[in-house]
MDTraj code that builds the backbone (N, CA, C; nanometers):
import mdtraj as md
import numpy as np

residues = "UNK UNK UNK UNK UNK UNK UNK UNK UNK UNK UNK UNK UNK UNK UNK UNK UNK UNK UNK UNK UNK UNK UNK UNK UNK UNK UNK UNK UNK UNK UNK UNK UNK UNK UNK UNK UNK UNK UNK UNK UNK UNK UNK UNK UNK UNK UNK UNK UNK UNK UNK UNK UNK UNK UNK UNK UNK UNK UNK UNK UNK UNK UNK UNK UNK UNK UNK UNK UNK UNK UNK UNK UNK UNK UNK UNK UNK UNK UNK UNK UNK UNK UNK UNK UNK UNK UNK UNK UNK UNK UNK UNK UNK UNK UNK UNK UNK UNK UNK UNK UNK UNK UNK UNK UNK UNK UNK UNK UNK UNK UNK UNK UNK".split()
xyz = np.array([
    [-0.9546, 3.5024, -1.4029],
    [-1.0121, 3.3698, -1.4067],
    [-0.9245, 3.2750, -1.4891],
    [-0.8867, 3.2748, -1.5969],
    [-0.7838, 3.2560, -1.6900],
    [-0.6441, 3.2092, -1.6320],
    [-0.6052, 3.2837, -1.5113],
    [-0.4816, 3.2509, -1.4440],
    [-0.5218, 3.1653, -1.3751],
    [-0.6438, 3.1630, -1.2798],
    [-0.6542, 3.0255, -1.1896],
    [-0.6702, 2.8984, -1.3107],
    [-0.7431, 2.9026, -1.3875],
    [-0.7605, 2.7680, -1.4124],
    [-0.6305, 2.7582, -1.4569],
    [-0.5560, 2.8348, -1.5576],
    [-0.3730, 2.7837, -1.5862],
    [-0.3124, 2.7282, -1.4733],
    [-0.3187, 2.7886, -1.3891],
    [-0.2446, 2.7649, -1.2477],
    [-0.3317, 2.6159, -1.1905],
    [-0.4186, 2.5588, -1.1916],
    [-0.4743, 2.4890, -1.1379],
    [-0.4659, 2.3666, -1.2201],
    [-0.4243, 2.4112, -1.3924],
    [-0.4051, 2.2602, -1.5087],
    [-0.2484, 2.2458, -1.4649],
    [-0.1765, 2.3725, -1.3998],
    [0.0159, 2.3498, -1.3944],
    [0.0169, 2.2579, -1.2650],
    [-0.0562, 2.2534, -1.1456],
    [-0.0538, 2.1988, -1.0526],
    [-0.0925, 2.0580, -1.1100],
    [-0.2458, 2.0307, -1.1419],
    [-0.2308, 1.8690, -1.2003],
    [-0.1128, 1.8437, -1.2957],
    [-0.1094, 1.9286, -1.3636],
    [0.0117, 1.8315, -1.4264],
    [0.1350, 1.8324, -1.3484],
    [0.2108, 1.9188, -1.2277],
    [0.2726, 1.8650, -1.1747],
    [0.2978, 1.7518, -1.0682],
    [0.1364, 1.7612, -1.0246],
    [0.1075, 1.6406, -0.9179],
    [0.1523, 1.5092, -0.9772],
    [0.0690, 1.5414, -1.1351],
    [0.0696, 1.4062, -1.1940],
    [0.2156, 1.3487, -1.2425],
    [0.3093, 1.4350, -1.2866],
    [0.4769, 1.4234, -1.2812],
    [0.5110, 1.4172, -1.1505],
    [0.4802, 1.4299, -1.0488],
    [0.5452, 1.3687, -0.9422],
    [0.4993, 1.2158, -0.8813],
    [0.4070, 1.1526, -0.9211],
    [0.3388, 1.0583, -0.9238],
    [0.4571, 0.9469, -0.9742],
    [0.4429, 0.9962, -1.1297],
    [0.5371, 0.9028, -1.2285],
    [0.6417, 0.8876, -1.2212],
    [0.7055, 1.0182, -1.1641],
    [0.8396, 0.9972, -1.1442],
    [0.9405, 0.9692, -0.9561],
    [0.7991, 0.9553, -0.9226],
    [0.8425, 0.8494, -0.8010],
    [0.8069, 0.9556, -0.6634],
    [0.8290, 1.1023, -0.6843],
    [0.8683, 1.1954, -0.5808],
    [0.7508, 1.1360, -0.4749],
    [0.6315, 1.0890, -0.4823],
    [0.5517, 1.0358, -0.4223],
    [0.5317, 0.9416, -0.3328],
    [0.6207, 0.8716, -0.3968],
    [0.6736, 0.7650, -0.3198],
    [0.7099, 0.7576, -0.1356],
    [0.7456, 0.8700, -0.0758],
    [0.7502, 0.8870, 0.0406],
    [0.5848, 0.9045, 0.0947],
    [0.5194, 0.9455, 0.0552],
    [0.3651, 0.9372, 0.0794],
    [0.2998, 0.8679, 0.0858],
    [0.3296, 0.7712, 0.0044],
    [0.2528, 0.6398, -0.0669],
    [0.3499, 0.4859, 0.0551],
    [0.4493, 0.5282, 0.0623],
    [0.5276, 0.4606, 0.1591],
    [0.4859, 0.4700, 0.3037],
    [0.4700, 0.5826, 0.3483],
    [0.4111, 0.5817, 0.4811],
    [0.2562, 0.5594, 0.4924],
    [0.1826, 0.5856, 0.3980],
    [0.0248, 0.5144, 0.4203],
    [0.0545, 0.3529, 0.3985],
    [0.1392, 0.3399, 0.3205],
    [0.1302, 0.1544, 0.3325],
    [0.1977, 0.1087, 0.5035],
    [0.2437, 0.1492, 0.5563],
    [0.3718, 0.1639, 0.6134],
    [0.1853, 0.1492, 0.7661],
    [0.1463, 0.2262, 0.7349],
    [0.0652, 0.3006, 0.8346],
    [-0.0750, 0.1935, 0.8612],
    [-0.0890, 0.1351, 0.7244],
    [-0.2372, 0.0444, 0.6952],
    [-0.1330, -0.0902, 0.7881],
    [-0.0650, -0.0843, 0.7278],
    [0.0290, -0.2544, 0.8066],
    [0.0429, -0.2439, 0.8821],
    [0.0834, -0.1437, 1.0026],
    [0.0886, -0.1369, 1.1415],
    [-0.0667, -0.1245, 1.1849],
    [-0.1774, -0.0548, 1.1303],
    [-0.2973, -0.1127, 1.2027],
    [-0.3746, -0.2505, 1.1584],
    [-0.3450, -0.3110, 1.0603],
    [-0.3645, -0.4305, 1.0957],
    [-0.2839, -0.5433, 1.1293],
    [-0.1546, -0.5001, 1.2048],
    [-0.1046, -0.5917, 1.3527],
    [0.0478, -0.6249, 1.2902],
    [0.0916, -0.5733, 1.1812],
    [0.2636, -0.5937, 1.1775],
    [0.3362, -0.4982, 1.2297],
    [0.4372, -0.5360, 1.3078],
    [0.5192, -0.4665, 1.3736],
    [0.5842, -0.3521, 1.3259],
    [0.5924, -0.2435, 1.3720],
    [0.6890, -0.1187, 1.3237],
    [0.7784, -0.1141, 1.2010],
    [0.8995, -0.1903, 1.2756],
    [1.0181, -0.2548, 1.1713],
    [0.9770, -0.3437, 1.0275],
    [0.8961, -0.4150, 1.0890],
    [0.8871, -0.5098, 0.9418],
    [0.7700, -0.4067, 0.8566],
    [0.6602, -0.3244, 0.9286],
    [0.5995, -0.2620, 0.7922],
    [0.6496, -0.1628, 0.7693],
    [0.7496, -0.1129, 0.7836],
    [0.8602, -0.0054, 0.7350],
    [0.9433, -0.0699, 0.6078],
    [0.9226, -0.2040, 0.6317],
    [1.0496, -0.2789, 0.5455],
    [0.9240, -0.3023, 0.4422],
    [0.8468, -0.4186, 0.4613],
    [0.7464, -0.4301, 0.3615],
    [0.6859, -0.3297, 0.2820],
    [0.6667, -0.1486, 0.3284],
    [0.5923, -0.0929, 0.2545],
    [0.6921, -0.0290, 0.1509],
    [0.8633, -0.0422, 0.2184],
    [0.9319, 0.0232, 0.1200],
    [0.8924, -0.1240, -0.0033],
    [0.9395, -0.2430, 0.0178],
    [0.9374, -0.3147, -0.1344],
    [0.7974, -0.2864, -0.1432],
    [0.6892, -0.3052, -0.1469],
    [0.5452, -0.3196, -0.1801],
    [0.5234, -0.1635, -0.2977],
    [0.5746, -0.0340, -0.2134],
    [0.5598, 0.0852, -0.3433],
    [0.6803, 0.0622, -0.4175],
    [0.7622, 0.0057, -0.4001],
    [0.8939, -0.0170, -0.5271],
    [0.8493, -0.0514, -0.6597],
    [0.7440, -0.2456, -0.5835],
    [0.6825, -0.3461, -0.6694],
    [0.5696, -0.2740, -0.7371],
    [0.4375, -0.2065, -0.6553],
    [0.3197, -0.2551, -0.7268],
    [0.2942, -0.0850, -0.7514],
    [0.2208, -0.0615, -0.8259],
    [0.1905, 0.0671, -0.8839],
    [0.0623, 0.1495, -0.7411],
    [0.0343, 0.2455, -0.7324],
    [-0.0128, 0.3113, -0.6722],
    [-0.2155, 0.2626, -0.6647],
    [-0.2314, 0.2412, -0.7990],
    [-0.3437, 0.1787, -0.8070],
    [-0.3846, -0.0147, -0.7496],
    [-0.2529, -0.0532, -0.7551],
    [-0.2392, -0.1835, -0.7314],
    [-0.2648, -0.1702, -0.5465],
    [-0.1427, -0.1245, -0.5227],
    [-0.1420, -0.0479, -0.3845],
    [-0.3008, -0.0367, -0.3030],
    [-0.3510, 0.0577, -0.3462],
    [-0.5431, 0.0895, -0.3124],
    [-0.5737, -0.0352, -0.3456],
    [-0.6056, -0.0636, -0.4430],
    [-0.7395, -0.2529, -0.4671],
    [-0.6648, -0.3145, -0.3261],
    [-0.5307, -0.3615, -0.3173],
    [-0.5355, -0.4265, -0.2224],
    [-0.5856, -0.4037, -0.0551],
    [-0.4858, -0.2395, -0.0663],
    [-0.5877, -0.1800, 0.0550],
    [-0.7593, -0.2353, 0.0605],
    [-0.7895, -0.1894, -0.0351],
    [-0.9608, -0.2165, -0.0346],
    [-1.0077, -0.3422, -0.0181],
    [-0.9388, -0.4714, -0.1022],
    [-0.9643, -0.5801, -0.0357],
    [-0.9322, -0.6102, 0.0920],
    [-0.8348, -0.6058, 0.1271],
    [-0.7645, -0.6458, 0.2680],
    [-0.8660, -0.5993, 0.4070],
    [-0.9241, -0.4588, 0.4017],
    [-1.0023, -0.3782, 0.4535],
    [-1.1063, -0.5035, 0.5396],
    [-1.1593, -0.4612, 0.6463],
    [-1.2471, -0.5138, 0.7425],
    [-1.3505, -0.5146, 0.6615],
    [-1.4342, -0.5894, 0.6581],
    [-1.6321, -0.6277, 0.6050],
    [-1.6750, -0.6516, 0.7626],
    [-1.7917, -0.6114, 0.7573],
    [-1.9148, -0.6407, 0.8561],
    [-1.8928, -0.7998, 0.9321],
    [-1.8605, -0.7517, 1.0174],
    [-1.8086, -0.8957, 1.1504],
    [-1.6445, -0.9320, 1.1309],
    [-1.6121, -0.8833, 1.0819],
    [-1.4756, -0.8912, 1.0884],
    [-1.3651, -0.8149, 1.1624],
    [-1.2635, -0.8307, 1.2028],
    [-1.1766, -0.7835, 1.3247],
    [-1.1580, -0.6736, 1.2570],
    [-1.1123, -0.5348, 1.3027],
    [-1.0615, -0.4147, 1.2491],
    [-0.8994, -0.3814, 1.2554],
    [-0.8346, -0.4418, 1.3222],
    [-0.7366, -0.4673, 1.3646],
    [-0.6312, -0.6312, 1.3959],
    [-0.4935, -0.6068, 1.4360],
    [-0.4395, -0.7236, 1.5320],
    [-0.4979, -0.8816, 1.4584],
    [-0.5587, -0.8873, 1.3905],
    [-0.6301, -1.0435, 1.3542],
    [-0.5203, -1.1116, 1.3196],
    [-0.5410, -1.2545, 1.3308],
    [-0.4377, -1.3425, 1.3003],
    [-0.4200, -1.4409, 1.1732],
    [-0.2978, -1.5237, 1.1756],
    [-0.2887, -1.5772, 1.0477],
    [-0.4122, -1.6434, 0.9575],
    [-0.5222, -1.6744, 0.9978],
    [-0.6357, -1.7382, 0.9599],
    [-0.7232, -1.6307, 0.9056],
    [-0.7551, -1.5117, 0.9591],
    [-0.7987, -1.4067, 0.9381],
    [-0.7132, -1.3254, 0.7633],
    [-0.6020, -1.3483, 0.7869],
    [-0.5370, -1.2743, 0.6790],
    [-0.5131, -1.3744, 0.5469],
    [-0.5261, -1.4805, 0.5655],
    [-0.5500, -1.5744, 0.4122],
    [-0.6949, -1.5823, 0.4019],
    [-0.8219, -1.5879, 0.4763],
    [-0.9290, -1.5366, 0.4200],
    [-0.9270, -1.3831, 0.3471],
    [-0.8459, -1.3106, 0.3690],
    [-0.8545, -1.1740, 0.3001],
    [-0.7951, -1.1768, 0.2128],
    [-0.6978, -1.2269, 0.2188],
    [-0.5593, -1.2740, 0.0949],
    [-0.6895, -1.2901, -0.0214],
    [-0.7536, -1.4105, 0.0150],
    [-0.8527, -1.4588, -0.0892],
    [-0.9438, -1.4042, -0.1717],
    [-0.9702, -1.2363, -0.1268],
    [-1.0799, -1.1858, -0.1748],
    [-0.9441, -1.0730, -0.2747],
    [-0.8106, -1.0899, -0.2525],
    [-0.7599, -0.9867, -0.4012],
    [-0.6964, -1.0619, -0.5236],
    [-0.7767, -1.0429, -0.5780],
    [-0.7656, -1.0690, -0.7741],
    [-0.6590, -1.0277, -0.8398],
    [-0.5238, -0.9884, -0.7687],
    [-0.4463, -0.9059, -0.8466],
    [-0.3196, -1.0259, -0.7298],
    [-0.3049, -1.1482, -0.8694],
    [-0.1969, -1.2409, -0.8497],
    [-0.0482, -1.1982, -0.7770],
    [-0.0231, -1.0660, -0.8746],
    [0.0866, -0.9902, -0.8325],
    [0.1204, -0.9196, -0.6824],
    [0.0193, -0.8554, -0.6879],
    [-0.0234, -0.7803, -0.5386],
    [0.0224, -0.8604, -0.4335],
    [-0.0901, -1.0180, -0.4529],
    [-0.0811, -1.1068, -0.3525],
    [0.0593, -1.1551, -0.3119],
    [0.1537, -1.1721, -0.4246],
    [0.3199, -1.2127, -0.4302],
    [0.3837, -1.1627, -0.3696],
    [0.3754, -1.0005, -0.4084],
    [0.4707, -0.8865, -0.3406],
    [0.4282, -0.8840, -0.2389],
    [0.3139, -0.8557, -0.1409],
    [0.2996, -0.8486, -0.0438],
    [0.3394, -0.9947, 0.0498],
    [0.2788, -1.0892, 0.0260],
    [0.3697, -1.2136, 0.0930],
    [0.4760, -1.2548, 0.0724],
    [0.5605, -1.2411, -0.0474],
    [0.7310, -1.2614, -0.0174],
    [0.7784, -1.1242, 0.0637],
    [0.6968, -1.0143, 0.0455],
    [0.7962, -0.8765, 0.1352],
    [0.7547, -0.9058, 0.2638],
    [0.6433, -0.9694, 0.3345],
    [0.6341, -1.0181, 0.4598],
    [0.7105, -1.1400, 0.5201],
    [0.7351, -1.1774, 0.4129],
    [0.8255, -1.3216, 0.4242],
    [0.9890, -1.2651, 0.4646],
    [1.0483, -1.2436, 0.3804],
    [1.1601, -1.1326, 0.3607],
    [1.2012, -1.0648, 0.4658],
    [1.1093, -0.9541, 0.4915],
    [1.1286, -0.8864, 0.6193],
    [1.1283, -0.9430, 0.7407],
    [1.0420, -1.0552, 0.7654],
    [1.0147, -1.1152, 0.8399],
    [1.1740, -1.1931, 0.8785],
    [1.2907, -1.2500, 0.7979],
    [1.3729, -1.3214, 0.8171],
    [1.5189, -1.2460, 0.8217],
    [1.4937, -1.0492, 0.7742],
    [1.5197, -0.9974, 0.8038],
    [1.5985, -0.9795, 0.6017],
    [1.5692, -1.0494, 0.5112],
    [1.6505, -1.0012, 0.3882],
    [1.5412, -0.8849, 0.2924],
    [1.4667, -0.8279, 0.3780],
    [1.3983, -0.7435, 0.3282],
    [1.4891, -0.5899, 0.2981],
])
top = md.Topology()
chain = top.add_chain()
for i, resn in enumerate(residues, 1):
    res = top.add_residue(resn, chain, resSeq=i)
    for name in ("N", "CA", "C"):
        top.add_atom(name, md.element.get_by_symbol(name[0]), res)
traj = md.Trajectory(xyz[None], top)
């Protein structure tokens, strides 16, 4: 019993060192990578945007925005357009978030991403 829980505190703490020290980053890159292509950016550019977006914002920053951005009750689940995405813009509290994600859409978009 003694060995699992050792073995099970060596795993969090290595999860949690791979977190900090970036190895994660390919994970955390393709779910951003993955949320931006279902709500309606193209392949190329959310490949480009999700690499700066996990560069910029921390992993927790990352989720709130997921969570704001996210569909509410009558709202499109997908594909929605520019009017649709500055009402959502509006509901995240995290100034920064909002930056990185619209200059890396900006950016990519003109191709200096």
């Amino acid at each position: 019993m003694k060995k699992l829980v050792l073995s099970l505190l060596l795993l969090v703490a290595l999860a949690g060192g791979a977190l900090l020290t970036g190895l994660a980053d390919p994970v955390l890159e393709w779910r951003v990578k993955t949320a931006l292509v279902h709500a309606g950016v193209g392949e190329r550019r959310a490949e480009c945007m999700a690499g700066r977006m996990v560069a910029r914002l921390t992993p927790l920053q990352l989720w709130q925005l997921r969570q704001a951005m996210a569909p509410r009750a009558g709202e499109p689940g997908e594909g929605y357009g520019l009017g649709e995405l500055v009402k959502r813009l509006r509901r995240v509290e995290d100034g920064e978030a909002v930056a990185v994600l619209t200059t890396s859409a900006g950016l990519c978009a003109i191709g200096l991403g």
